[in-house]
N, C-alpha and C positions, 0 to 999 in steps of 0.2 A: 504493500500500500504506500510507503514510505517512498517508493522508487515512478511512484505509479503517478502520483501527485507533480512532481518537477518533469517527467516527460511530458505527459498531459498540457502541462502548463508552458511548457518551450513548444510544443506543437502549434498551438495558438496563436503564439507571438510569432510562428513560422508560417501560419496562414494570414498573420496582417503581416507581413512581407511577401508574399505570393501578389495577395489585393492593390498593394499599396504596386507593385510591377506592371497589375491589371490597369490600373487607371493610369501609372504612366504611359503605358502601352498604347493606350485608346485616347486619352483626355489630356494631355499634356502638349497638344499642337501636333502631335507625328513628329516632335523635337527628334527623333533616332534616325528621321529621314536626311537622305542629302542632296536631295531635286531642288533645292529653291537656290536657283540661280538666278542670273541679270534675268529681270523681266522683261517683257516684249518691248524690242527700242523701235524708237522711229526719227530718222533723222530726219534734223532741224532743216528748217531752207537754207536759213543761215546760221553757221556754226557760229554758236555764241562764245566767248572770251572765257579762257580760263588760266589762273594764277596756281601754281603747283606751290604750296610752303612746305617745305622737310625741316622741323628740327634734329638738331645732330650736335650732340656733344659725346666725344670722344669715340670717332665712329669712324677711323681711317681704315681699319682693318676690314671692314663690309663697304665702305663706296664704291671699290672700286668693281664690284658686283651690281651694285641697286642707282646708281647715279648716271652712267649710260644709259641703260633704261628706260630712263626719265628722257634724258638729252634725247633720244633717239624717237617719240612718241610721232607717230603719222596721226596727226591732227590737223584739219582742216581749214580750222580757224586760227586767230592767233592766241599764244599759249608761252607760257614765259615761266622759270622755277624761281624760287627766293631760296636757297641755303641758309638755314640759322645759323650759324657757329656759337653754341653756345657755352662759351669760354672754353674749349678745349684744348686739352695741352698733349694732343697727337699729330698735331698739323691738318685738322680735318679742312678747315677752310683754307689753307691753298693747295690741299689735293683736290677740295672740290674744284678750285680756279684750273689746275693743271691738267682734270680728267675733260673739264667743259673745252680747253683750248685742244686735246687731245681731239675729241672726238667732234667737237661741233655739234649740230640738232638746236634743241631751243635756248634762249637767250638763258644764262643764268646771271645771279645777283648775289652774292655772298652777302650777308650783313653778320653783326653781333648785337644780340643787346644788351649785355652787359648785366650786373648782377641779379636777379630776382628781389623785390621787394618783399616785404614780409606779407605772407598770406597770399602767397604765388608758388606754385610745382615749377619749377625751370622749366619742367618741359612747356606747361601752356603761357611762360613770359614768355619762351623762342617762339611760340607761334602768334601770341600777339604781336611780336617785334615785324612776323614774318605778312603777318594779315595789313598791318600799319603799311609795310613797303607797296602791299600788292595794289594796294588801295587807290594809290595813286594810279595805279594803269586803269582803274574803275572793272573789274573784269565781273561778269554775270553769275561765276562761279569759280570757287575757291575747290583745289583739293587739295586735303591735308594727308600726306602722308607719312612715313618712316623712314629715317636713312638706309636702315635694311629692308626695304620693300624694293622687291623689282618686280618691274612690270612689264609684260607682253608689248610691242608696239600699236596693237589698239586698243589697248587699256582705257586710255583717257576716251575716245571717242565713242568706246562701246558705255562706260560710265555715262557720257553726258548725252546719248541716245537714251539708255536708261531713263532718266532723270526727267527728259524732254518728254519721251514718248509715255514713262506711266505719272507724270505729274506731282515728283519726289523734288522735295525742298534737299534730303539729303538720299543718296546713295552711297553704301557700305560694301566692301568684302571683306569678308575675313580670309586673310592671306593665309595660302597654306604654309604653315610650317615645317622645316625643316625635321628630316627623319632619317636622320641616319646611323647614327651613334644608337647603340642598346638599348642605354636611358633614353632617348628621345621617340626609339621606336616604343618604349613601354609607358613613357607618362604624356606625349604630344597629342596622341588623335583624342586620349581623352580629355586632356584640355579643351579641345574644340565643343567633343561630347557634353560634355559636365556645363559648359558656356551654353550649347543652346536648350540643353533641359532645363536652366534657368529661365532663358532670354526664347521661348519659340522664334525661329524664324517667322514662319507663318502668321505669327498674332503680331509681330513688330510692322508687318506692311499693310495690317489690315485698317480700313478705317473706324474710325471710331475706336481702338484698340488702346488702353495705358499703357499696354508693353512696350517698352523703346531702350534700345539698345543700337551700338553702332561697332565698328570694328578698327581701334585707331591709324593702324596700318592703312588704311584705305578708305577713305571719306571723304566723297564728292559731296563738296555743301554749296546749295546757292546763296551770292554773298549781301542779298538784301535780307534772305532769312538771318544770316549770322547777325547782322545788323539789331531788326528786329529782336532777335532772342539773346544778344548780348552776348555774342561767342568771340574769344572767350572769358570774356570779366566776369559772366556772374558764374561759371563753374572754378575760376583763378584757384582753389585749393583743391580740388579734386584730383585722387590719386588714379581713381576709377574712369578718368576724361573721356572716355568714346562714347561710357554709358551716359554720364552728365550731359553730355552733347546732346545723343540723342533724346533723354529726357528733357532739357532747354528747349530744343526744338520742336516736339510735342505740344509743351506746355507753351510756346508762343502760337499752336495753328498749324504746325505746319509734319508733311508726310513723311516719315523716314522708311528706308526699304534698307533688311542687311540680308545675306543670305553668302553663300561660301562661292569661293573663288575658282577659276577653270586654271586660269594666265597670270596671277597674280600671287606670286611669292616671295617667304622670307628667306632671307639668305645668310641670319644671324646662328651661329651654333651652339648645341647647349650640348655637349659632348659628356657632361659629368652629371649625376645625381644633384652634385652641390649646384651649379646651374642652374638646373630648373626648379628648386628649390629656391633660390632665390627668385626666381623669376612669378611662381606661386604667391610665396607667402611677404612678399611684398606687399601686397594687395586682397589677400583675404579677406582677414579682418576689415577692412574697409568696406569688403561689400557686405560685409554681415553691420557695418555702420557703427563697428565698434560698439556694440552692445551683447553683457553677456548672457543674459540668454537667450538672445537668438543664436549664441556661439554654442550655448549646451544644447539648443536645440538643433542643431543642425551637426553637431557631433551625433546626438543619439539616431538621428532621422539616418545619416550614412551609414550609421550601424546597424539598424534595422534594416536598409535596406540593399546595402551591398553586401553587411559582413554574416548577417545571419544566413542567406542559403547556402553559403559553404559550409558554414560550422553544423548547421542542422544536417546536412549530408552526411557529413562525417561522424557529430554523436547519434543520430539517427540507426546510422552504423552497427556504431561502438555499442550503442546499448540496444542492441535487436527492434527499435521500434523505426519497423518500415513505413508507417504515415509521415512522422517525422521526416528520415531523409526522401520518401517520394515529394511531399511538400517543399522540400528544400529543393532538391533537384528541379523541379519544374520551375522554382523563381529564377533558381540560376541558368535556364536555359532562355527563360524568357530575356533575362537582363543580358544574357550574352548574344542574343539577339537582335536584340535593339544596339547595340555597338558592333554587330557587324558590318552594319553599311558605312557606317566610321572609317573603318577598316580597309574596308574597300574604296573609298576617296582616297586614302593616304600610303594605299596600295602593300597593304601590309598584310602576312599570312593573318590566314582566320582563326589560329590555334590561341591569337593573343586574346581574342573574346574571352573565352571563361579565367582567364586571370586579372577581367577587370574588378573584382573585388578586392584584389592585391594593388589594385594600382589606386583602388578607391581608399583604403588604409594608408594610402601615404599621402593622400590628398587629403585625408582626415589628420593626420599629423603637421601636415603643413599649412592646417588650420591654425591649429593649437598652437605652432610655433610663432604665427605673423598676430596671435593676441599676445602671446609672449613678448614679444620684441616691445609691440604698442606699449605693454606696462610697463614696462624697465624704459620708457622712454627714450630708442632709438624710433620711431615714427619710419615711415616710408621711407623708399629714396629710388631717384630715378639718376643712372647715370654719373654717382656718385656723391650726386646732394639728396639731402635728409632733409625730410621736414618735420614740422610741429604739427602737433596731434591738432584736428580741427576745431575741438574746444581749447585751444590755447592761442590761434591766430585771430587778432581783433580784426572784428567786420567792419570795413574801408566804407561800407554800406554802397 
């Protein structure tokens, strides 16, 4: 009886993890899909003006991959890049000057803007510094991208067909990243994964929809919306900036569309566990808003539902009760499931599916770790600045 009570009782908690796979399954956007690409474009009569910003600090090591790229864009209209340099001590802005005079393509512009003021990410002062420059050319659209972003040569023009033809104030791709190193092939596609079981694709383009979500690597924004919605001052401390974006944008009126990329990739490497470890819990805590118990809760929500159908398989097992691991085994076939079309974007064997609860365990630790940091008061950091936790930056209003 004694032994009969705690199977009984892990059974249970092993069919609200089965349930809880059902309705992500079904009700969560078809987030496990990966069809939503550029929507139907239609080119414009006349190719409207677009201004390319990259911030880049300390980024000589990837230009000379993602900055060609850019120079080389078959656009139809006219189209000019601004390079941030934002204070870097690699030489990134005169490789960028060297790789422009190299290769030729479109006009570029180095600038700097110099230190970040209090209650500013570096990254989003380099891209005001970079929005400020473009402004003067008056362009109808601004895209913001990444110095390790490179892009197909009709990138830009299938973006602003996009934009044009489904009537998007901002269009997004999420760049694929990089997969080649062990680590990257085990914690990358589900970075992606994990990002749109948050963020549906699907509900981020629909109208009338709150979901908004963008992807910073790649964000064609038109530049009377950013105007309008105050891009980027009223998001200036956000560590989270693509999401901020496209929730500013939202909240001013206006359509955002993100959806995963064909032509459009990173070329940044995360070779080591530590890497994308950093790369993670950078930013975790942030999006759980620094609050702890959305951070317990969403500890025990991952354990429920990634780490429990392995273990009920396995004590299911161990202690002869086959409802147990049958119930276990069907959630973990269903969840390995839903990560196989992942998988197959990022063209990766399909053997890595049922070891996504391993990957979800360390994505559960690199939770734990980015509220760690937040207490002990090292704060975010992009590129080698730190900032202050957002309850300590006074509001400039």
């Amino acid at each position: 009886m004694g032994q009969t009570a705690p199977v009984s009782a892990f059974l249970w908690i092993t069919v609200v993890s089965l349930a809880a796979w059902c309705w992500l399954l079904l009700c969560q956007g078809f987030f496990w899909r990966t069809d939503v690409r550029l929507p139907r474009r239609r080119e414009p009569e006349a190719w409207p003006s677009v201004c390319v910003v990259v911030p880049a600090r300390d980024e000589a090591a990837v230009l000379p991959a993602s900055l060609p790229s850019l120079l080389a864009q078959d656009y139809p209209g006219r189209a000019e890049v601004f390079l941030v340099d934002d204070g870097s001590t690699d030489g990134t802005g005169e490789l960028a000057r060297a790789l422009s005079e190299r290769h030729g393509g479109l006009p570029l512009t180095v600038g700097s803007p110099g230190e970040p003021p209090a209650g500013w990410t570096g990254k989003l002062w380099a891209v005001r510094h970079g929005i400020a420059l473009a402004r003067a050319r008056e362009p109808e659209y601004l895209l913001l991208t990444d110095a390790d972003i490179a892009h197909a040569p009709d990138s830009l023009r299938e973006l602003v067909a996009a934009a044009h033809g489904g009537g998007f104030d901002v269009v997004s791709q999420m760049a694929r990243l990089r997969v080649e190193s062990r680590w990257e092939r085990l914690v990358v596609p589900a970075f992606v994964y994990f990002f749109a079981q948050l963020y549906p694709f699907r509900w981020i383009g629909r109208r009338g929809s709150r979901t908004a979500a963008a992807a910073g690597g790649c964000v064609l924004l038109r530049a009377g919306m950013a105007e309008k919605a105050r891009i980027p001052d009223a998001i200036r401390h956000a560590v989270i900036d693509d999401v901020a974006l496209a929730r500013a944008v939202k909240g001013a009126g206006g359509r955002v569309w993100l959806g995963l990329a064909d032509r459009v990739d990173s070329v940044r490497p995360y070779p080591r566990l530590h890497d994308l470890w950093r790369m993670v819990s950078r930013s975790a805590y942030a999006q759980l808003r620094h609050n702890p118990p959305l951070l317990l809760g969403t500890v025990a929500g991952l354990a429920l539902v990634y780490l429990v159908p392995p273990v009920a398989v396995i004590a299911g097992a161990a202690a002869g009760s086959a409802p147990v691991a049958a119930v276990g085994a069907l959630a973990w076939a269903v969840m390995a499931g839903t990560y196989t079309p992942m998988l197959r974007y990022y063209r990766q064997p399909l053997w890595l599916a049922p070891l996504l609860p391993y990957t979800a365990f360390l994505y559960l630790l690199m939770t734990v770790d980015s509220a760690v940091q937040h207490y002990r008061g090292r704060g975010a950091a992009w590129k080698g600045r730190t900032y202050a936790r957002p309850d300590t930056v006074p509001d400039e209003g």
